[in-house]
C-alpha positions as CSV (number, residue, x, y, z in Angstrom):
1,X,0.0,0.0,0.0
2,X,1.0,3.6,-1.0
3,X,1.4,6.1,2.0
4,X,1.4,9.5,1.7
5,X,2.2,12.1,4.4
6,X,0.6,15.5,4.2
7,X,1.3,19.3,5.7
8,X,4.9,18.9,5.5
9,X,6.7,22.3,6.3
10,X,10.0,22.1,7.8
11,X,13.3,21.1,6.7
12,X,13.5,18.2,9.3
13,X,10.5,16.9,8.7
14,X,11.6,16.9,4.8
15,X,15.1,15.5,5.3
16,X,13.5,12.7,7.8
17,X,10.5,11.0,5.2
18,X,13.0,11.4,2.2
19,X,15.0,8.7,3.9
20,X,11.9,6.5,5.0
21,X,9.4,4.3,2.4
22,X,6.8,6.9,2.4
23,X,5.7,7.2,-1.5
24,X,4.1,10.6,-1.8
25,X,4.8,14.0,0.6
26,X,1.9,16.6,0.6
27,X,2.4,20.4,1.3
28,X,-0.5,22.8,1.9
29,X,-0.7,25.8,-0.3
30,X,-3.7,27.2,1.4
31,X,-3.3,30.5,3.8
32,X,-6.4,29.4,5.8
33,X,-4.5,25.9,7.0
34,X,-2.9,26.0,10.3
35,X,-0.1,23.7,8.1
36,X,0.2,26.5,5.5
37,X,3.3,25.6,3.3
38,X,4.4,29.0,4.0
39,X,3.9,29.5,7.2
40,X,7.1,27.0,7.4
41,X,10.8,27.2,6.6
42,X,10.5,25.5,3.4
43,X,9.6,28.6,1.0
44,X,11.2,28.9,-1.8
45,X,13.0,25.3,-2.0
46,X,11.8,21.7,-2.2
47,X,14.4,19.1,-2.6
48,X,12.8,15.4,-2.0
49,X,13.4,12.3,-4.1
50,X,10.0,11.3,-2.9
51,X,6.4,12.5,-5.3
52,X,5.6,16.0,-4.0
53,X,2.0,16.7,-4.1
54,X,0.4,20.4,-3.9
55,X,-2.8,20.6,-1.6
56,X,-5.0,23.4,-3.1
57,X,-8.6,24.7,-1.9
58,X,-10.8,27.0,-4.0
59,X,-7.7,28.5,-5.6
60,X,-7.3,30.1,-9.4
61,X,-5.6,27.7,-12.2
62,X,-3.4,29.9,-12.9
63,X,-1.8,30.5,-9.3
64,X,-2.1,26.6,-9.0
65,X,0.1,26.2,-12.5
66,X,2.4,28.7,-10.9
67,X,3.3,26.8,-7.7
68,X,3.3,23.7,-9.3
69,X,6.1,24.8,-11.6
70,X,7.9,26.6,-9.0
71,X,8.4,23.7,-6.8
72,X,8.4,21.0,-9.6
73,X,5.1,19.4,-8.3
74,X,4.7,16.0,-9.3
75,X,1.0,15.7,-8.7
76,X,-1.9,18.1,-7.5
77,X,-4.6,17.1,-4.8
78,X,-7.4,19.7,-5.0
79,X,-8.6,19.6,-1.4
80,X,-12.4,22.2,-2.0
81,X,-15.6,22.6,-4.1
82,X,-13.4,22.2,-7.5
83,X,-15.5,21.1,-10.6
84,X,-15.1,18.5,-13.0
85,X,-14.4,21.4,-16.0
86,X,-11.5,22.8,-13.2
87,X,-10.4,19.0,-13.2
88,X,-9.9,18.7,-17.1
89,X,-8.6,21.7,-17.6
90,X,-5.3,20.9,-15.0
91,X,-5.6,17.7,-16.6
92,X,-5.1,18.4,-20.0
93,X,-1.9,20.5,-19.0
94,X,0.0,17.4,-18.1
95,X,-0.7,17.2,-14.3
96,X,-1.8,14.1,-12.2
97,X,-4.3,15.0,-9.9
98,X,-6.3,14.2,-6.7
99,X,-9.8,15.2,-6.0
100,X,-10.6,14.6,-2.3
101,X,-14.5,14.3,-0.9
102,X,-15.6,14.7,2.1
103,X,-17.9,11.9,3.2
104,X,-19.8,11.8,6.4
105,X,-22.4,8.7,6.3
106,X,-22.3,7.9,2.5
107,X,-20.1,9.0,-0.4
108,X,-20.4,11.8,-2.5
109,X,-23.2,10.8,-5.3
110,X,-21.3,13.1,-8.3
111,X,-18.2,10.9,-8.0
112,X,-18.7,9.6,-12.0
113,X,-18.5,13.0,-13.2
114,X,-14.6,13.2,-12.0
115,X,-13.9,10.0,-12.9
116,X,-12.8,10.7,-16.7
117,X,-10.8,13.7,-15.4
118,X,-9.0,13.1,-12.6
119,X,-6.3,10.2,-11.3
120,X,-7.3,9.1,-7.9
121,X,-10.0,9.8,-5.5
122,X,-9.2,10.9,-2.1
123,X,-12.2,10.5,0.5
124,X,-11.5,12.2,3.8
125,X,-14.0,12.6,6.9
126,X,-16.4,15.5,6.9
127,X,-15.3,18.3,9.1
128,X,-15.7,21.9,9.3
129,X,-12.3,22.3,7.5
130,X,-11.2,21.3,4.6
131,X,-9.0,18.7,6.1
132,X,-6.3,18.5,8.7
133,X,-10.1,17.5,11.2
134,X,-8.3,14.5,12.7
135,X,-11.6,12.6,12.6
136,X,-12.5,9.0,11.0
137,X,-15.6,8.2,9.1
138,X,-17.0,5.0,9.2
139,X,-15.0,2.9,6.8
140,X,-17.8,0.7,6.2
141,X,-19.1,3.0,4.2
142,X,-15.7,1.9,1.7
143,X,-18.2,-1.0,0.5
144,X,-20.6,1.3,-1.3
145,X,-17.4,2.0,-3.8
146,X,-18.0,0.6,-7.3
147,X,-16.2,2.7,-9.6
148,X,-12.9,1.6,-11.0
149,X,-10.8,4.6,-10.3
150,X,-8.4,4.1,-7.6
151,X,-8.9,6.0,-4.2
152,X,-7.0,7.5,-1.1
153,X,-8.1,6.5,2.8
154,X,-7.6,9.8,4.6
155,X,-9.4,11.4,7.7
156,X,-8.0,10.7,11.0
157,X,-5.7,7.8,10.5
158,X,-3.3,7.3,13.8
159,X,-1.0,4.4,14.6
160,X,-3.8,2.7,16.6
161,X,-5.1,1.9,13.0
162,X,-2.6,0.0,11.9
163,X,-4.2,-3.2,12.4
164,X,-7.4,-2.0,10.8
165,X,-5.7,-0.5,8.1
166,X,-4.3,-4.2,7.2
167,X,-7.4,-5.7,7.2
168,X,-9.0,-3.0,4.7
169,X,-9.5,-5.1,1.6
170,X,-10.7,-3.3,-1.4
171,X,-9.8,-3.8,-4.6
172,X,-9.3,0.3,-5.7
173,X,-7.4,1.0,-2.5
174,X,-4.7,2.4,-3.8
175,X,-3.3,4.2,-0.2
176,X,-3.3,6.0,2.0
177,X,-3.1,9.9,3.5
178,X,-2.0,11.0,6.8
179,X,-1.4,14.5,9.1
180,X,-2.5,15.7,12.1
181,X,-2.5,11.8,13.9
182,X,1.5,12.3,13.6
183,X,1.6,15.7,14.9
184,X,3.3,17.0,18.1
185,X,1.7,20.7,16.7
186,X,0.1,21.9,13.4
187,X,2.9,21.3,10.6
188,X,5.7,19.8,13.0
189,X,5.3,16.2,13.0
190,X,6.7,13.7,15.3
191,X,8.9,11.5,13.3
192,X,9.4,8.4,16.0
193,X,5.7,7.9,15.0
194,X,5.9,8.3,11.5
195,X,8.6,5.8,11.5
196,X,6.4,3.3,12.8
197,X,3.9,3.5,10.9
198,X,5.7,3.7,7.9
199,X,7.9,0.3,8.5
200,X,4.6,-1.5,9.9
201,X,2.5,-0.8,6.9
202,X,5.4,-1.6,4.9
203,X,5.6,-4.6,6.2
């Protein structure tokens, strides 16, 4: 399974996950996060051997083509109320892209119209923010999943989960997304815990 670690900030955190099995490293390009890319001592370079993926909420194409340029972005994850025409039109200029959902009790029902225009699906739990909650939604709810796109687990996954996590058996599972479980404060994560959960899952 694929695990990605999201609001990375600082050059410790950075130098620590480039050295672990982690697959994808997410950084938050949204001023209303409390794990705001630039809020951290990471403006201006991004040096990782690992897949860097942009977090973006609500914001313009263009400023989204800028940043992803800037920092050499391998993929996007647009975290808001994006549409499917916003989708295609990132899509068609090269980039690989995730479109989260929040789900509470049931998934979102539009889901088929990003399918044709986006990579992966990330669900994450329902929250008054647009992520970074720490809050689980019923993973049952996994089973109602019948598309053929491949999807991210996010929302509240901790290192009490582990066990859970390996029993998780569905086929489009593709991995899966963590933050604020990991974190001794917003954007500084506690990398004894991260190593972990890394090794165990990787094992």
């Amino acid at each position: 399974m694929k695990i990605k670690v999201c609001g990375i900030r600082n050059q410790d955190n950075l130098s620590f996950l480039n050295a672990t099995e982690v697959d994808f490293i997410g950084f938050i390009f949204y001023d209303k996060s409390k794990r705001n890319f630039d809020d951290g001592d990471l403006s201006g370079r991004i040096e990782s051997n690992k897949r860097k993926v942009g977090v973006f909420v609500n914001e313009t194409i263009e400023k989204v083509e800028s940043i992803a340029q800037t920092y050499s972005l391998d993929c996007l994850q647009l975290h808001g109320d994006e549409s499917p025409g916003y989708c295609r039109k990132l899509k068609e200029s090269g980039f690989k892209l995730f479109k989260a959902f929040s789900v509470h009790n049931q998934l979102p029902v539009d889901l088929e119209a990003y399918e044709p225009v986006v990579d992966y699906f990330l669900f994450d739990t329902k929250g008054a923010a647009y992520g970074g909650n720490g809050t689980q939604f019923d993973w049952r709810v996994l089973d109602q999943y019948k598309l053929d796109k491949p999807f991210i687990l996010s929302g509240g996954i901790g290192l009490e989960d582990m066990y859970s996590l390996k029993k998780l058996d569905h086929p489009q599972l593709y991995a899966v997304d963590v933050n604020s479980r990991f974190e001794i404060s917003p954007g500084q994560k506690d990398e004894q815990m991260l190593k972990k959960f890394i090794e165990e899952l990787k094992n």
